[in-house]
C-alpha positions as CSV (number, residue, x, y, z in Angstrom):
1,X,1.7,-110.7,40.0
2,X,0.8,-106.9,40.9
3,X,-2.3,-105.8,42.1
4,X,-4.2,-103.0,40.5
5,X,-6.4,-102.3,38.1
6,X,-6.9,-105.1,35.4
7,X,-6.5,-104.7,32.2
8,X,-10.3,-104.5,29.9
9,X,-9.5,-107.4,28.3
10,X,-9.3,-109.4,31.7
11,X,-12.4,-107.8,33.5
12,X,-14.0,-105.3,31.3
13,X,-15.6,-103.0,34.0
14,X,-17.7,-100.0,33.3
15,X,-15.6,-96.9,33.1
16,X,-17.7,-95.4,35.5
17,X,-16.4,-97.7,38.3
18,X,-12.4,-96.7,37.8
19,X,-11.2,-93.8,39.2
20,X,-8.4,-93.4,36.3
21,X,-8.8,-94.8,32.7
22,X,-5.9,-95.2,30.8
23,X,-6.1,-93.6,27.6
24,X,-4.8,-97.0,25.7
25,X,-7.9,-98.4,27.8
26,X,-9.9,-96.0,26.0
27,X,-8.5,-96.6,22.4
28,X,-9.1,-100.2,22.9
29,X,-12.8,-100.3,24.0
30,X,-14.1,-97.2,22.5
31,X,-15.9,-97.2,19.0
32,X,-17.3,-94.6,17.0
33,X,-21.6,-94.6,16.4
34,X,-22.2,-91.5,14.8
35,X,-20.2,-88.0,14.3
36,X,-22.3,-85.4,15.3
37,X,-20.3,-82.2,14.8
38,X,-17.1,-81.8,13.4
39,X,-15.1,-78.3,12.5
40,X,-11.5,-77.9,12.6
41,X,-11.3,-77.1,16.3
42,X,-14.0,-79.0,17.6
43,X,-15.6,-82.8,17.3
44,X,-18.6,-83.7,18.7
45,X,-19.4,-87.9,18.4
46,X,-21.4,-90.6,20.0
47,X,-18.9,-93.6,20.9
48,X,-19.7,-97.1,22.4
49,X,-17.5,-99.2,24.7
50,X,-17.4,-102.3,22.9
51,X,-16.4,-104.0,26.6
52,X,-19.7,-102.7,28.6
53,X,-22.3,-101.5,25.4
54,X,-22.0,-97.9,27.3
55,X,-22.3,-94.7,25.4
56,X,-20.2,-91.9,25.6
57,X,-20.8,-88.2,24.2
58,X,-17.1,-87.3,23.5
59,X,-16.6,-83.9,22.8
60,X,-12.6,-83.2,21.8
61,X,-11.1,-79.6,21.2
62,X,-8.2,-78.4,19.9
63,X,-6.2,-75.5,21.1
64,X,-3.1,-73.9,20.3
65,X,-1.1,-72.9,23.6
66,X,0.1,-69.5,22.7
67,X,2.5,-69.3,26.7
68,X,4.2,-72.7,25.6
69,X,5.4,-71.4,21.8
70,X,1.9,-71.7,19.9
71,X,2.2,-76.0,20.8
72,X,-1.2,-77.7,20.0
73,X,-3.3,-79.0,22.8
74,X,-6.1,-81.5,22.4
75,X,-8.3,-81.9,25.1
76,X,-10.7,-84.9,25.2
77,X,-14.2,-85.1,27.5
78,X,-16.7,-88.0,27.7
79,X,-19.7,-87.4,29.1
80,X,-21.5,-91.0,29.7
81,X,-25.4,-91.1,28.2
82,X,-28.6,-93.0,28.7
83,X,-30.1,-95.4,26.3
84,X,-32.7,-92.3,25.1
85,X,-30.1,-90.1,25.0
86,X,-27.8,-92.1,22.6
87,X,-31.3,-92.8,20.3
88,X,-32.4,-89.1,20.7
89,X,-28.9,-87.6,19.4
90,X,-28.4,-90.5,17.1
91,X,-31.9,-89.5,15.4
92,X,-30.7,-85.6,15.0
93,X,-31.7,-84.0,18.5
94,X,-29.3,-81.2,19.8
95,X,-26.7,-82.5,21.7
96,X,-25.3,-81.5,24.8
97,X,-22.8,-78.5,23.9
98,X,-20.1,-77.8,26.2
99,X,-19.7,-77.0,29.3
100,X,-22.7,-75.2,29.7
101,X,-25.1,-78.2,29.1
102,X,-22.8,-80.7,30.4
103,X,-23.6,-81.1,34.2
104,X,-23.9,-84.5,35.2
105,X,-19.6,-86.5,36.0
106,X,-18.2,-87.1,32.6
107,X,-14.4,-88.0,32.5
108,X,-11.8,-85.9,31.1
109,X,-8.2,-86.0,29.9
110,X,-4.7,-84.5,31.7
111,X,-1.5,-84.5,32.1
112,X,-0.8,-88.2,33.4
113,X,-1.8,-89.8,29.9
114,X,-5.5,-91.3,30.8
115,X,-8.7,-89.7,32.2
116,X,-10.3,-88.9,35.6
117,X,-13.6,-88.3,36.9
118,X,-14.7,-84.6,37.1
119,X,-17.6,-83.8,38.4
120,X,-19.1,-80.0,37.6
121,X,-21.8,-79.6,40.4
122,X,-19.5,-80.3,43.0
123,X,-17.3,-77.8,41.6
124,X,-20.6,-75.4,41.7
125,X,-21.2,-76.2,45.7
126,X,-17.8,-75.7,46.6
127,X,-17.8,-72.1,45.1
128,X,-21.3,-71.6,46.6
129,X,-20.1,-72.6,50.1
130,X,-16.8,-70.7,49.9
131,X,-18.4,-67.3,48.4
132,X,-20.8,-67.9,51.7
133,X,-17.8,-68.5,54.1
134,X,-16.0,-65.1,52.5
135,X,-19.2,-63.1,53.2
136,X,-19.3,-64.3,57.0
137,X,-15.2,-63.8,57.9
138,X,-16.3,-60.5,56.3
139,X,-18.7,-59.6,58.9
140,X,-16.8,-61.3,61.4
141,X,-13.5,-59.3,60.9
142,X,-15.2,-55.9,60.8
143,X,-17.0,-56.7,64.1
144,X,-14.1,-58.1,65.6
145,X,-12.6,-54.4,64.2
146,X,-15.4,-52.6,65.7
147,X,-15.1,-54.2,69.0
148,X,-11.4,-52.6,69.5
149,X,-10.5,-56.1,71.5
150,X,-7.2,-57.4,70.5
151,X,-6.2,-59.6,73.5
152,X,-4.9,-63.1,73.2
153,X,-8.1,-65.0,74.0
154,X,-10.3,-62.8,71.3
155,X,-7.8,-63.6,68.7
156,X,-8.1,-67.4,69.1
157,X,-12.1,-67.1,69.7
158,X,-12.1,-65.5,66.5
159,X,-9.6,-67.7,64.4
160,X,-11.7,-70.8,65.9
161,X,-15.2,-69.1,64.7
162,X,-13.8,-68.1,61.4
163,X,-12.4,-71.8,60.5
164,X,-15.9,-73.3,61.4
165,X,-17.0,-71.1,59.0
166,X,-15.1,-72.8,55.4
167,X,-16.4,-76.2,54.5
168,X,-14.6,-79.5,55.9
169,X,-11.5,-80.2,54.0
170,X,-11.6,-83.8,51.8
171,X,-9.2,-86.0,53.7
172,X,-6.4,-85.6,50.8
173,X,-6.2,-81.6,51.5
174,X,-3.7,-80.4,53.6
């Protein structure tokens, strides 16, 4: 028998503990509360998994892809909710519009036919670091310019300094 992930029906584990959901996952545990919003590009809806009694705001858009020959694209987000949350939006509150308003994890669709964990404020940090990184080699090359010293040893010092200065690649980066 292969290992991997189990099926819902066998272990219904909260979505939040898999890295990848399969989508049929999703069609099979996920049932609609309450629409919220709905145009003909856009749905906004509260949905429950019937395995774990989780909510989900699940925003889907449609988009027509005009580089691939006008093909429609849906694109499918969940963003997972608290027990007040569910009540408050159920009741009539505003709900969380996206992205804008959406910045806790929520998982999202792609290209390999289920969903995956993204997570916006490490998206936010990254830029942050890197924008701070850019502003430093800045400095760094024109003072290294300024300097006039182009030997072997003030090349490597510099190229040393200047990767210490980008945050730690993940362990899947090359």
């Amino acid at each position: 028998m292969a290992s991997g992930p189990k099926e819902p029906q066998e272990s219904p584990l909260p979505l939040a503990q898999l890295r990848f959901v399969k989508e049929e996952w999703l069609r099979q545990r996920l049932e609609e509360v309450k629409v919220l919003y709905r145009d003909e590009n856009e749905l906004y809806r509260l949905v429950k998994d019937s395995a774990t009694g989780d909510h989900f705001l699940h925003y889907a858009v449609r988009h027509l892809n005009l580089t691939a020959g006008a093909a429609e694209e849906e694109y499918h987000h969940l963003l997972p909710l608290e027990h007040d949350e569910v009540i408050s939006f159920a009741l009539g509150s505003p709900f969380y519009r996206y992205p804008d308003e959406w910045q806790a994890p929520f998982l999202r669709n792609g290209s390999e036919g289920g969903y995956v964990w993204y997570d916006p404020s490490g998206a936010a940090s990254d830029i942050a670091a890197y924008e701070e990184a850019a502003a430093a080699l800045k400095e760094k090359l024109l003072a290294f310019r300024r300097e006039g010293s182009l030997g072997e040893e003030e090349i490597r010092r510099l190229l040393e300094e200047t990767e210490r200065l980008f945050p730690p690649k993940a362990p899947d980066e090359k």
